[in-house]
Backbone bond lengths (Angstrom), bond angles and torsions (degrees), N, CA, C in turn:
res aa  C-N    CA-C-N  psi(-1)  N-CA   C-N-CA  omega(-1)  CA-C   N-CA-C  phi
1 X - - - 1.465 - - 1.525 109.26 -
2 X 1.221 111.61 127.38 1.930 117.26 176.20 1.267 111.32 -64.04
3 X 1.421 121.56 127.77 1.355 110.67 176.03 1.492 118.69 -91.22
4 X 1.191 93.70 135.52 2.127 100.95 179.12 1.402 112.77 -49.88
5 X 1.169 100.76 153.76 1.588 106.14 -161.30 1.691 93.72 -79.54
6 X 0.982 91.94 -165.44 1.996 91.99 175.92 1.703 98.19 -145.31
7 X 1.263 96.97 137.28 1.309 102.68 168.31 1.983 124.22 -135.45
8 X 1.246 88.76 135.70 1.489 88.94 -177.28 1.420 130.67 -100.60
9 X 0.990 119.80 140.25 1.748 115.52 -172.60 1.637 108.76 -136.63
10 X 1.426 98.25 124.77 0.843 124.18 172.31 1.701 118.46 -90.80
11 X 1.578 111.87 110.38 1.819 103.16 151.89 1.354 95.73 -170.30
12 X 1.113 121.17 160.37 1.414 134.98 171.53 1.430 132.77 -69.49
13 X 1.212 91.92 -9.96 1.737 108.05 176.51 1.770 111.84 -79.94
14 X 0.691 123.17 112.66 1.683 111.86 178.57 1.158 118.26 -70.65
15 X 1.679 105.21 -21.06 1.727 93.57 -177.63 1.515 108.95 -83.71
16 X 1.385 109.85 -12.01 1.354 102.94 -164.52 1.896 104.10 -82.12
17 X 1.075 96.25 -31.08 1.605 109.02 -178.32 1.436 105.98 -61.06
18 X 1.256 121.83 -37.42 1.540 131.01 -178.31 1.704 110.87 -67.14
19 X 1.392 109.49 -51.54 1.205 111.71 168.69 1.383 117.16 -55.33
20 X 1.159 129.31 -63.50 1.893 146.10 143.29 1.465 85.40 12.78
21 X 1.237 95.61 -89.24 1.766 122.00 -151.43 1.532 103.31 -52.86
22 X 1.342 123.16 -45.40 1.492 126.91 -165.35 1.827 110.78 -71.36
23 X 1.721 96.93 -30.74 1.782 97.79 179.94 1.090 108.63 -114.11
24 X 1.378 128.50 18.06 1.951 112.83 149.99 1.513 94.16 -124.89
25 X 1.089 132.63 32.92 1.528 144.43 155.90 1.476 111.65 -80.92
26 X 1.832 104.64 -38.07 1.565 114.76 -162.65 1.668 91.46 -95.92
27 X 1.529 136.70 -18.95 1.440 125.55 139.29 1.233 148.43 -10.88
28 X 1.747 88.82 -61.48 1.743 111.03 -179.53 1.623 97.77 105.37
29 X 1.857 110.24 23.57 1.479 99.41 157.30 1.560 105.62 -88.10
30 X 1.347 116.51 165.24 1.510 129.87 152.27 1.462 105.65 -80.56
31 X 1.348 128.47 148.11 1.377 135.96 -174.07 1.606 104.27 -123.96
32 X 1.553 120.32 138.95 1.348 97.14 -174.28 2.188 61.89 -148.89
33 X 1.922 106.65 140.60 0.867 109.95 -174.90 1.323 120.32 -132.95
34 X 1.574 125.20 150.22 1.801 111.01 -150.49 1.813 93.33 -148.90
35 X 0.979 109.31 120.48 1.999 117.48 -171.77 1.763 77.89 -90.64
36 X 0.956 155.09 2.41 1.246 132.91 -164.88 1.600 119.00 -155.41
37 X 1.533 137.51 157.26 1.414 125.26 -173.03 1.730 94.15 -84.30
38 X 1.586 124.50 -20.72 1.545 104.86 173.29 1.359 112.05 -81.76
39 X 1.617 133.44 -24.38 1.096 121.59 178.81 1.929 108.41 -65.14
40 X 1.313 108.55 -49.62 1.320 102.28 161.69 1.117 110.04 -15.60
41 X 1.198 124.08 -93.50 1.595 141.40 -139.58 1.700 111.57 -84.81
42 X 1.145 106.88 2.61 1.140 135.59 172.93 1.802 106.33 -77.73
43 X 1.704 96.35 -47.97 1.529 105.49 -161.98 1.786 92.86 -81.08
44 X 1.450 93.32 -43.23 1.987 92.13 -154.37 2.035 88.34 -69.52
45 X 1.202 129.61 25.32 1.484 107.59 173.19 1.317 87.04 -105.68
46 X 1.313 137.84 -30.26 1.561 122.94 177.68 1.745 119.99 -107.24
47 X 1.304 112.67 15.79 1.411 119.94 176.08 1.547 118.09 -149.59
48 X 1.752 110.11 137.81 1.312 106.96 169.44 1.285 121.72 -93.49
49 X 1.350 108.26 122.13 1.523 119.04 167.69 1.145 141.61 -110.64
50 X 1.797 105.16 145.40 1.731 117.58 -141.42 1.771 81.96 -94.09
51 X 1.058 124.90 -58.62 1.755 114.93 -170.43 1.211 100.32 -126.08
52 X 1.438 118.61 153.39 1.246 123.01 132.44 1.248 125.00 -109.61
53 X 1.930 108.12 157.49 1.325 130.00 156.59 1.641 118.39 -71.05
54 X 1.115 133.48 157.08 1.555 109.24 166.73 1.399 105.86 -160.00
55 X 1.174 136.12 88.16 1.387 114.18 167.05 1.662 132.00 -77.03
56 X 1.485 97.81 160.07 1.125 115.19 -141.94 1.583 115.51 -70.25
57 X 1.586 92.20 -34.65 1.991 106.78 164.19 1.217 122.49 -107.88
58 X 1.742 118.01 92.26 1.560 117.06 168.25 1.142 108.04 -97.86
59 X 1.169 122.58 167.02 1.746 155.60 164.26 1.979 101.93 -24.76
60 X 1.428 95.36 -44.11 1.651 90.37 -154.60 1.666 101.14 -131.93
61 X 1.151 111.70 29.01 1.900 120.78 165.88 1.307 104.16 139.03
62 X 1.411 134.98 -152.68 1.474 151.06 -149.30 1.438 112.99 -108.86
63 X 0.995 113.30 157.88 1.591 124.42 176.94 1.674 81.75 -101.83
64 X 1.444 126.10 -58.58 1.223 105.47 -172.35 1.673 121.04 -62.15
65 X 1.194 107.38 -28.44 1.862 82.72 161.38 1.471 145.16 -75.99
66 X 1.144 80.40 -13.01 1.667 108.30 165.24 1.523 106.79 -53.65
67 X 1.143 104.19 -65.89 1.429 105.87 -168.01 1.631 114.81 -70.61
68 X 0.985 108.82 -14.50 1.465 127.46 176.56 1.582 108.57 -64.88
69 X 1.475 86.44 -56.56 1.642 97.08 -172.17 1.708 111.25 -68.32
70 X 1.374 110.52 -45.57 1.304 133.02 163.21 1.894 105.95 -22.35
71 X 1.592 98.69 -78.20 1.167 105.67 179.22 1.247 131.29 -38.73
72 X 1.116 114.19 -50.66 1.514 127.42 -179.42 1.604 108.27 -62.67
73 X 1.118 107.74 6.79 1.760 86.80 -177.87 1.717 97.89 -137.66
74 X 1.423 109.93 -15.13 1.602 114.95 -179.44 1.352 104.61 -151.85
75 X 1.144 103.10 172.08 1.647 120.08 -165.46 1.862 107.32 -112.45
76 X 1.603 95.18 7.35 1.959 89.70 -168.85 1.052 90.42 -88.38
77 X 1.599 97.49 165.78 1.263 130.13 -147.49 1.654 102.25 -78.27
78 X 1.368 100.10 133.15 1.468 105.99 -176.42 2.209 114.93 -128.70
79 X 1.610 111.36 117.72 0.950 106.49 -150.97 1.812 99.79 -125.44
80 X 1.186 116.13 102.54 1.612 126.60 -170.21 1.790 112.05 -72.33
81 X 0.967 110.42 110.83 1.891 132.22 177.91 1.706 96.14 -77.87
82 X 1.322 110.44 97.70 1.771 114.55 172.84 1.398 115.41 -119.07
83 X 1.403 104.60 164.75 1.308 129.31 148.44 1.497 114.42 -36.46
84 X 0.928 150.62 108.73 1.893 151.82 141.92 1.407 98.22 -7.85
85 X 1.515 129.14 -65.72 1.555 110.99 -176.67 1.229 114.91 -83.06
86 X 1.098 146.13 -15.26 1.231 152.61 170.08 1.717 116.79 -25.95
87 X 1.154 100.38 24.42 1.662 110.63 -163.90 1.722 104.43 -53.23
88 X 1.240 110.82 -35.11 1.646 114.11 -174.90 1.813 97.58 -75.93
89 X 1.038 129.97 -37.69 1.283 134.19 -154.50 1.826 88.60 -71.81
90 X 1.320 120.60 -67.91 1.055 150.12 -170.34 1.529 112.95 -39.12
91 X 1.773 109.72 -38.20 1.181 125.11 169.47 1.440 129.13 -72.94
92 X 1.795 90.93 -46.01 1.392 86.94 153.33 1.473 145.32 -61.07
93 X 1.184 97.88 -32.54 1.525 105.90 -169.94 1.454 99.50 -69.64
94 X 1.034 132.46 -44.45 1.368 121.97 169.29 1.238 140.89 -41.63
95 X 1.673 105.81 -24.68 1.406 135.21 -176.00 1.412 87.26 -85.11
96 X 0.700 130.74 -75.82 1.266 125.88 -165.99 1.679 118.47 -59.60
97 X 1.379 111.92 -9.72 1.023 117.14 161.00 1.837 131.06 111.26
98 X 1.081 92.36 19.45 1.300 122.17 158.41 1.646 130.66 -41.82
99 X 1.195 139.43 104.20 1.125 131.33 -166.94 1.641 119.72 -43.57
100 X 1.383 97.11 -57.13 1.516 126.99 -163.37 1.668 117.01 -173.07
101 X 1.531 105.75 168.37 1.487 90.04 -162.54 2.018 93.05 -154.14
102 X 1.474 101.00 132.62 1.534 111.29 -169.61 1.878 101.03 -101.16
103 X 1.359 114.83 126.29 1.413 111.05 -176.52 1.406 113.50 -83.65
104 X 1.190 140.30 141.91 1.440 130.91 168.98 1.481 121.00 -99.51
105 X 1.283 119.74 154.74 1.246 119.80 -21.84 1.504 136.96 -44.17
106 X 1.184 124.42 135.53 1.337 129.16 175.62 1.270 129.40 -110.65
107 X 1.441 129.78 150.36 0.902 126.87 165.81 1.509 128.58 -79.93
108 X 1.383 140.17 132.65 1.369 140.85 -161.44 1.352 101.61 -51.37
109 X 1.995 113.18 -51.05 1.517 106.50 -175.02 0.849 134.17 -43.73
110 X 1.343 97.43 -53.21 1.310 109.58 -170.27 1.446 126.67 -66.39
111 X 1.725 108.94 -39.24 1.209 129.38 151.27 1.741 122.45 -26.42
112 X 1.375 104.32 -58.39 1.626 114.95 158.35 1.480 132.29 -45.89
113 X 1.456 105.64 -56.45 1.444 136.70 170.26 1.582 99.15 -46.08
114 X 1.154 129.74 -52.48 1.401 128.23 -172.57 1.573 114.14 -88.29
115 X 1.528 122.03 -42.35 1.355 98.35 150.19 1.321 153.80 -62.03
116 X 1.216 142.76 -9.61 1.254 160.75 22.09 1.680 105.76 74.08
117 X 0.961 111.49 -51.91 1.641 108.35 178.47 1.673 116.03 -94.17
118 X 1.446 104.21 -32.03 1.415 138.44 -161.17 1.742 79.49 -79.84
119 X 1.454 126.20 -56.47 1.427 124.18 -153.48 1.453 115.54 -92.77
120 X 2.080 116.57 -22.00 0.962 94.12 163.14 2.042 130.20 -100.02
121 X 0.946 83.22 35.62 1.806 115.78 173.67 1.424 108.54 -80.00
122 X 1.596 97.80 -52.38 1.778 102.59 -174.24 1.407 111.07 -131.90
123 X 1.493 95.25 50.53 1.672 80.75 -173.92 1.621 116.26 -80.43
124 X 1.485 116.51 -13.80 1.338 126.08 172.42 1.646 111.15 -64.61
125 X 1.551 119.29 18.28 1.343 103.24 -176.80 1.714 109.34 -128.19
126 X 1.002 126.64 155.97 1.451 127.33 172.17 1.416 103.56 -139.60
127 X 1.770 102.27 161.93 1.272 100.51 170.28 1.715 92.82 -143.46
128 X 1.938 93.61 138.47 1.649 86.61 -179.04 1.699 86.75 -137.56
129 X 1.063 99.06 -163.35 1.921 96.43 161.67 1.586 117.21 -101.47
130 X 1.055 112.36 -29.53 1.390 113.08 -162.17 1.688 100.26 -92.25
131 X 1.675 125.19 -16.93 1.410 111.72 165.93 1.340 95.30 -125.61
132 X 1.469 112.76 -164.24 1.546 144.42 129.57 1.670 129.69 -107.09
133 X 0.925 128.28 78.20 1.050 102.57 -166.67 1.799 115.01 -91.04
134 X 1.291 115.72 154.47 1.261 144.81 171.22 1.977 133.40 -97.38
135 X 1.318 101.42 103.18 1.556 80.29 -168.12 1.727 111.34 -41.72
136 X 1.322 104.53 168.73 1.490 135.00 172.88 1.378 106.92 -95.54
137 X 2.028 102.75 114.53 1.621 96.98 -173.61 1.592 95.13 -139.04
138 X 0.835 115.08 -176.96 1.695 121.20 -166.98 1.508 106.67 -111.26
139 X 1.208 151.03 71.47 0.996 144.54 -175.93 1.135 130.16 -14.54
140 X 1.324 115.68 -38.84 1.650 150.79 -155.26 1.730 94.74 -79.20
141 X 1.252 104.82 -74.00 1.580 113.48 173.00 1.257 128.98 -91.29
142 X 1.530 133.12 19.22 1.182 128.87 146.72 1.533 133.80 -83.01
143 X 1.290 115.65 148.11 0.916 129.72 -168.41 1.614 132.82 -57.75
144 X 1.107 137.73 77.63 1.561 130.10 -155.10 1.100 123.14 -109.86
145 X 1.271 130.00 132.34 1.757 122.70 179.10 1.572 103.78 -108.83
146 X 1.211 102.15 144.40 1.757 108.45 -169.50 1.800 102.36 -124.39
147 X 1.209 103.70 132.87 1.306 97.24 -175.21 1.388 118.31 -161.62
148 X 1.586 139.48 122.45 1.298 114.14 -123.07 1.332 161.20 -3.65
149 X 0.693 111.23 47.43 1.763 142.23 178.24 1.458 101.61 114.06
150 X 1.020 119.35 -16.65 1.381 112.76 177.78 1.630 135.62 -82.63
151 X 1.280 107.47 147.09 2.019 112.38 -156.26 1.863 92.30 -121.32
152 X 1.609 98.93 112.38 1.486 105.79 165.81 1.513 119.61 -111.13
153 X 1.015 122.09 126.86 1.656 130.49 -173.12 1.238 117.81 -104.22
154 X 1.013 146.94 85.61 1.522 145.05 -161.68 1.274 117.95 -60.77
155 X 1.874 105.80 -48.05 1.421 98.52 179.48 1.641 115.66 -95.92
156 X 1.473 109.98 22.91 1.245 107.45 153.85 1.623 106.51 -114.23
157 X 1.103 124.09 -2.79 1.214 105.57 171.94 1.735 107.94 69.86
158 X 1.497 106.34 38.77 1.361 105.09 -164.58 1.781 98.70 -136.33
159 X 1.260 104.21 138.97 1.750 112.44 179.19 1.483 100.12 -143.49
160 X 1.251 98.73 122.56 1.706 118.68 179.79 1.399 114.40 -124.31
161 X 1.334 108.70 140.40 1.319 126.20 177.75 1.757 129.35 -66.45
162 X 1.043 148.95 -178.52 1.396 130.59 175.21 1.603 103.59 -76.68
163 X 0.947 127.73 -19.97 1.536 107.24 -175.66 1.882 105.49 -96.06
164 X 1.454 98.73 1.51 1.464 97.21 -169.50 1.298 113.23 94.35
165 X 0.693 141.82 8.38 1.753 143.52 173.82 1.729 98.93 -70.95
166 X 1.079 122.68 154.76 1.245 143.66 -177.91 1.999 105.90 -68.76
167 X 1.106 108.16 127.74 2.400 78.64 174.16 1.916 78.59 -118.81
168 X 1.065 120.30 135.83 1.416 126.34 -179.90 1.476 110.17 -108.78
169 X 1.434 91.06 123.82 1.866 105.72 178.84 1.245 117.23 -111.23
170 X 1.613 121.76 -175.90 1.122 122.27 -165.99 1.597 89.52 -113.21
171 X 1.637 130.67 168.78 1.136 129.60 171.60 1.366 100.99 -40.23
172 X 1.280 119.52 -70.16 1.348 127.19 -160.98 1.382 122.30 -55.10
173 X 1.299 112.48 -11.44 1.402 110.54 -151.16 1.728 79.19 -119.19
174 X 1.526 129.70 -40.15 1.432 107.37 153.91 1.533 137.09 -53.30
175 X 0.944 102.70 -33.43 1.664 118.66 177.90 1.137 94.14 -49.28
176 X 1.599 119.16 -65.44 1.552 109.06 -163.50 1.653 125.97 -92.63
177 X 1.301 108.88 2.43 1.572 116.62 162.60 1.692 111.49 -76.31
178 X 1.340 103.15 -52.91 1.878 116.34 161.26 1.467 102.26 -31.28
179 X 1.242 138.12 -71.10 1.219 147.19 -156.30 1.741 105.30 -78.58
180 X 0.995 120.86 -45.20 1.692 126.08 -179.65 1.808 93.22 -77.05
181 X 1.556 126.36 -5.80 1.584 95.10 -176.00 1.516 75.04 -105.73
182 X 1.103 147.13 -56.44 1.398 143.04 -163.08 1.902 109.33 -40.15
183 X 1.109 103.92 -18.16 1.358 122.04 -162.30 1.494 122.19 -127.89
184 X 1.678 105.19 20.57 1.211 110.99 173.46 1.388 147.09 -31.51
185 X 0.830 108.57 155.11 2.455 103.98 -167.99 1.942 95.14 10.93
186 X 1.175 106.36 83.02 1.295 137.94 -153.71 1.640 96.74 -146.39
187 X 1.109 137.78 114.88 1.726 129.34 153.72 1.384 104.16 -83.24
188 X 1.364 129.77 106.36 1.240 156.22 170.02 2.003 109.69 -67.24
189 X 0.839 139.01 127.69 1.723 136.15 153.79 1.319 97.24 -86.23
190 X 1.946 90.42 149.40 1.860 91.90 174.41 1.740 107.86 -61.49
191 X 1.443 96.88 -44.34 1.876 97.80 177.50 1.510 111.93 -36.87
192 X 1.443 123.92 -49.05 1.433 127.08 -172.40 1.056 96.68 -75.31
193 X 1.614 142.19 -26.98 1.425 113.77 -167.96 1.476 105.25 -68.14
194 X 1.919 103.48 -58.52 1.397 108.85 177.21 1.709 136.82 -53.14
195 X 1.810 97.08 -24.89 1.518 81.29 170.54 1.866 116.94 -74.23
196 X 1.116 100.91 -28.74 1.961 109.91 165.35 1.560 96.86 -31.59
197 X 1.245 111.94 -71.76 1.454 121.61 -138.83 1.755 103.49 -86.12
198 X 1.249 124.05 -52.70 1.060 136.67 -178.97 1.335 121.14 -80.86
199 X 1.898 108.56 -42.48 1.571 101.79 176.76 1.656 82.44 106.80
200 X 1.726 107.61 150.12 1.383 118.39 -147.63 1.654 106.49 -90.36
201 X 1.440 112.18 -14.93 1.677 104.29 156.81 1.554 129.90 -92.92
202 X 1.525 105.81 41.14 1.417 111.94 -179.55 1.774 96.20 -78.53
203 X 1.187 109.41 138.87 1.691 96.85 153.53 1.539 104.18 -94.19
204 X 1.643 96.71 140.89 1.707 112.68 -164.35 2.049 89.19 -102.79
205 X 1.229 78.52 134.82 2.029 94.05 164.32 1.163 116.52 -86.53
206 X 1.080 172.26 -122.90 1.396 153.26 42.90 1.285 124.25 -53.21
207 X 1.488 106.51 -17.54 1.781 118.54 -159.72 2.311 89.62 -89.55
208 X 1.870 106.23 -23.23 1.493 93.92 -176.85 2.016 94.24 -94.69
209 X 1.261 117.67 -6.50 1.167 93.41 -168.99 2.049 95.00 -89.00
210 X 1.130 111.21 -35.20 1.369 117.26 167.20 1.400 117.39 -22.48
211 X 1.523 92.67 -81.57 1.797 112.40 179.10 1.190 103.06 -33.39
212 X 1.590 120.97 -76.44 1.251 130.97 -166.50 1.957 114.08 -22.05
213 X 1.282 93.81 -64.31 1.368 118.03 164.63 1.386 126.44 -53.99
214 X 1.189 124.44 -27.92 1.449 136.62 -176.92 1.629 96.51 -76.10
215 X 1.578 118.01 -55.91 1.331 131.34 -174.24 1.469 100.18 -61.71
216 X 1.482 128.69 -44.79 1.250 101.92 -163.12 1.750 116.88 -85.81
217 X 1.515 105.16 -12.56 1.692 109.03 164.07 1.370 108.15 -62.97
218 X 1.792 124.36 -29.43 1.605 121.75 180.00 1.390 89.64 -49.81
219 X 1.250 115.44 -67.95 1.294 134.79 -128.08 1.602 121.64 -67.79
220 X 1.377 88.00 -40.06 1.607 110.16 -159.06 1.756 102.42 -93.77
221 X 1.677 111.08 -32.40 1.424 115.90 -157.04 1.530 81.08 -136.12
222 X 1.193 140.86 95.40 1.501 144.79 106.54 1.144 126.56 29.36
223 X 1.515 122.02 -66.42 1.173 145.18 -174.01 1.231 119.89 -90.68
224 X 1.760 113.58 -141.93 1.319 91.02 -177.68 1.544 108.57 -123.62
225 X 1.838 95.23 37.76 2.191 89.86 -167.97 1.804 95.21 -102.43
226 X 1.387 109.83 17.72 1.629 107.00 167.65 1.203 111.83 -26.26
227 X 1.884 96.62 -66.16 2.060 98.22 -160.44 1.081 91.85 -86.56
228 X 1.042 142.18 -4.70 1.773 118.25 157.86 1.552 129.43 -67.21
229 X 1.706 120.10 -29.77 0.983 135.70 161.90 1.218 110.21 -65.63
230 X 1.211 121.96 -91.70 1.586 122.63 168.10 1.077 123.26 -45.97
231 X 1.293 143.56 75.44 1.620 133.14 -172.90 0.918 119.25 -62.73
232 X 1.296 128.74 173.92 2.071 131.55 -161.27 1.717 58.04 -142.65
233 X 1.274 99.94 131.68 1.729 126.00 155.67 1.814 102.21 -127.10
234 X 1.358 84.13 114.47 1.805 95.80 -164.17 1.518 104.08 -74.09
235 X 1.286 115.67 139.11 1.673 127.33 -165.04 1.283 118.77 80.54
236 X 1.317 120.74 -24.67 1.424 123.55 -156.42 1.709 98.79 -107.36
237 X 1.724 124.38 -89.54 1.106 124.74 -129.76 1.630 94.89 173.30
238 X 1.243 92.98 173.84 1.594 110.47 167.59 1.901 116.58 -100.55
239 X 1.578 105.16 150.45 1.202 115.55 169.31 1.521 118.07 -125.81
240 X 1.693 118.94 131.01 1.285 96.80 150.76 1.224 129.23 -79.84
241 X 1.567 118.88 134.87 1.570 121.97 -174.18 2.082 102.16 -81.80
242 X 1.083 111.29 95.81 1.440 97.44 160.47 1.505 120.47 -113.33
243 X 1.573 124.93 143.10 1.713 110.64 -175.51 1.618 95.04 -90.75
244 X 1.141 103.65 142.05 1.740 120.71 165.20 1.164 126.14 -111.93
């Protein structure tokens, strides 16, 4: 029997957590629920978890550092509970690496609809304390795009450098390197990147599809052939430049 994923939600409201819990319960998630960043951390020392919820104002610090901190150690799916104006909050959190983000008031569906999309994106990831785990993939028969020295693996969720060193991304920032190598000397729109990645009722920023892009020329190119790799095609979108 497959075991249900688990998901955690974070907010201080109890009613809201109850509601949470009752409509991705009727999914076939497990719900495990925390008013606080110590009850959190309380839970993830004896449970692995497939997503989190997190809002953004608790009792005892940030949902956005959470997810910050989150990030840096796993790749599961991380999904920010905001304010409607919270437009700066919202941006950030993405930067930092945030999957996606539900405004409140919310609707349950939709609420569902996005975990659900958010989870089968990363469902190969967990985060507990005592591991990390990584899906199990076959080297042999997975799928890889290579592109100046560099090796991207989709279903490992893995991007390596020319000497083999690890280059570590954020969901988001894999999502959209995945999609620009699949789509090589390709003129990409930010709209097309994000409806790829997010699905076609994302609202697109330019300032998160930018960043995104800004980080992965840090990231990927050292030096200074970033915007040559990644091209800025002015009006349009991004390209990856590869020669064939």
């Amino acid at each position: 029997m497959t075991e249900k994923p688990t998901v955690l939600v974070l907010d201080d409201e109890r009613e809201i957590r109850k509601v949470v819990a009752e409509g991705l319960e009727i999914e076939g998630y497990n719900v495990v629920e925390a008013g606080t960043r110590r009850e959190l951390e309380e839970i993830v020392a004896e449970k692995d978890i497939s997503l989190f919820l997190l809002d953004i104002t608790i009792p005892d610090g940030s949902g956005l550092d959470i997810a910050r901190d989150l990030r840096r150690q796993s790749s599961v799916g991380i999904i920010l509970l905001t304010g409607r104006s919270d437009e700066t909050d919202q941006v950030v959190g993405l930067e930092l690496g945030a999957d996606d983000y539900v405004g409140k008031p919310f609707r349950i569906r939709e609420l569902r609809a996005r975990v659900n999309s958010v989870y089968r994106r990363t469902a190969g990831a967990r985060f507990s304390v005592a591991s990390q785990r990584t899906p199990a993939n076959d080297p042999h028969t997975a799928e890889t795009f290579r592109f100046h020295g560099i090796s991207l693996t989709p279903s490992a969720r893995s991007v390596k450098a020319v000497d083999g060193t690890p280059i570590e991304l954020t969901t988001m920032e894999f999502d959209v390197l995945a999609y620009l190598a699949r789509n090589r000397n390709r003129v990409l729109s930010r709209d097309q990147i994000m409806d790829h990645v997010r699905g076609p009722d994302w609202a697109v920023y330019d300032r998160t599809v930018d960043g995104i892009i800004s980080r992965l020329r840090h990231k990927l190119y050292p030096g200074d052939e970033g915007a040559d790799r990644i091209k800025t095609i002015r009006g349009v979108g991004y390209m990856l430049s590869v020669e064939t």
